[in-house]
Structures are given as structure tokens and as C-alpha cells.
N, C-alpha and C positions, 0 to 999 in steps of 0.2 A: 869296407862293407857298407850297404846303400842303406841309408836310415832315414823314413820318413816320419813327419812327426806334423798331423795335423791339429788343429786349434779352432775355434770358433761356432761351435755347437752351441745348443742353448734352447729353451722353450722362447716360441715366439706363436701370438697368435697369427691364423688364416689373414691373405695379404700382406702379411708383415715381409721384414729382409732379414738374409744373414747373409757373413760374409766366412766362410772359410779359408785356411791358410792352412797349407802344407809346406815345412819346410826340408828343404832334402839335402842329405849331405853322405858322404864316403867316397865320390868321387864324380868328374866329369861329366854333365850329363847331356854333352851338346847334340849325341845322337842317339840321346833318349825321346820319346812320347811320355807324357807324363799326365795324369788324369783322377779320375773319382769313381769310385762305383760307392753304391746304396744298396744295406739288404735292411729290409723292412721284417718287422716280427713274422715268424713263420713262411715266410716265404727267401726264395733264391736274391742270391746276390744278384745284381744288374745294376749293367754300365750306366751312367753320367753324362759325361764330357772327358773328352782330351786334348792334350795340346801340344804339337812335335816342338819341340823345344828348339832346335835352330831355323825352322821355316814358320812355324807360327800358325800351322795349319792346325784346324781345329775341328774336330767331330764332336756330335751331340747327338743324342738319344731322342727321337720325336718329341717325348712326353715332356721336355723341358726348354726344347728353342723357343725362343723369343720371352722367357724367363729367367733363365740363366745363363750366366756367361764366366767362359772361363779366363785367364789370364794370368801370364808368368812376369815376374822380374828376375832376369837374370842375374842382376848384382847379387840378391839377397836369396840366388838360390828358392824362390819361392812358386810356390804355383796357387793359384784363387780361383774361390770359385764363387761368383756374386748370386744370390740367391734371393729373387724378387718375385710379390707375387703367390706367395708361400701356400700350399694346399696341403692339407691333412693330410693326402696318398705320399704329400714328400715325406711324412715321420721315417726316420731311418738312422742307421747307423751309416754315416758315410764316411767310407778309407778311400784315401791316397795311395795310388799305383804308379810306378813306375816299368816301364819297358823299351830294353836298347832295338826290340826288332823292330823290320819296315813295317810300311804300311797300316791297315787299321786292323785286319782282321783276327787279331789275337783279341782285340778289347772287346768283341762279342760274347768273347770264353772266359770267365773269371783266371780257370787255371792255368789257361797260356801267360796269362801277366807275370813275371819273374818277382817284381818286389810291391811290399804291402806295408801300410804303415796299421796301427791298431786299432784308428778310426773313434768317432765323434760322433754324439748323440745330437741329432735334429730332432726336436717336437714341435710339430705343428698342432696348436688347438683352433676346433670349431668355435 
């Protein structure tokens, strides 16, 4: 069974960084995509970043390239996600997804994604 288990949440003022970690285990995930989504108070979940886990290929959401970045260690089973730059609109609960399909276009849909981890509070203050 796939268990993700993110860490690294935290208040941080505007400009600041965080670093999140998600770690995954239940089984093999070399022909997984693995990534983030944020859902902010009242409003819908939305994607992040992702990262295919054997090519390294990586997708990102407009509203956070060249802020954030994501990145795995395969030893430790880990996927990160470095958060520079920090704005208020980032405040969010952001989980950790996993999914064995191709390509990108299930991580537009929250509920094409197969697995979730329970997710991690971001505050960003003004």
C-alpha cells in the first residue's frame, strides 16, 4: 500500500523559504510521477509541481516557476519541494501525490491522481 508522508510546513514570513519533504514508501515507484498540489482556504485543490521519477522530467504550475523547485532522491525514496520567495497567495495546505500513469495530464484533475498523502500547513505572513 503507497504511503506518503509529507513534513516541512511551518509559518514563514513573505520572501522567506521552505523546504518540504515527502516521503513514499509501499512499493516501487520508478514508473511513478510524483508531485504537490495546494488547496488554499475555500477554495479548490491546484497542482504545484511534478517530477517522473525515472526521467526526471518535471512540470510546474505558471504561478510558481522560477520560485519553486522540485526534486527527488531516489535512495531516500523522497521527493522536495524548495519553496523561495514565499507570497501570501502560497498559504495552503500542500499534499503529496503520487501516480503510476503517463504523461502529465491527469495532474490538472486532483481526482485522476491515485494516491495522497494528508498534507502540511504553509503560512505565509505579510
Amino acid at each position: 500500500q503507497v504511503q506518503l508522508v509529507e513534513s516541512g510546513g511551518g509559518l514563514v514570513q513573505a520572501g522567506g523559504s521552505l523546504r518540504l519533504s515527502c516521503a513514499a514508501s509501499g512499493r516501487t515507484f520508478v514508473n511513478y510521477a510524483m508531485g504537490w498540489f495546494r488547496q488554499a482556504p475555500g477554495k479548490e485543490r491546484e497542482f504545484v509541481a511534478a517530477i517522473k521519477w525515472a526521467s526526471g522530467n518535471i512540470y510546474y504550475t505558471n504561478s510558481v516557476k522560477g520560485r519553486f523547485t522540485i526534486s527527488r532522491d531516489n535512495a531516500k525514496n523522497t521527493v522536495y519541494l524548495q519553496m523561495n520567495s514565499l507570497k501570501p497567495e502560497d498559504t495552503a495546505v500542500y499534499y503529496c501525490a503520487a501516480d503510476p500513469k503517463p504523461g502529465w495530464n491527469n495532474w490538472s484533475t486532483p481526482s485522476r491522481v491515485d494516491y495522497w498523502g494528508k498534507g502540511t500547513l504553509v503560512t505565509v505572513s505579510s
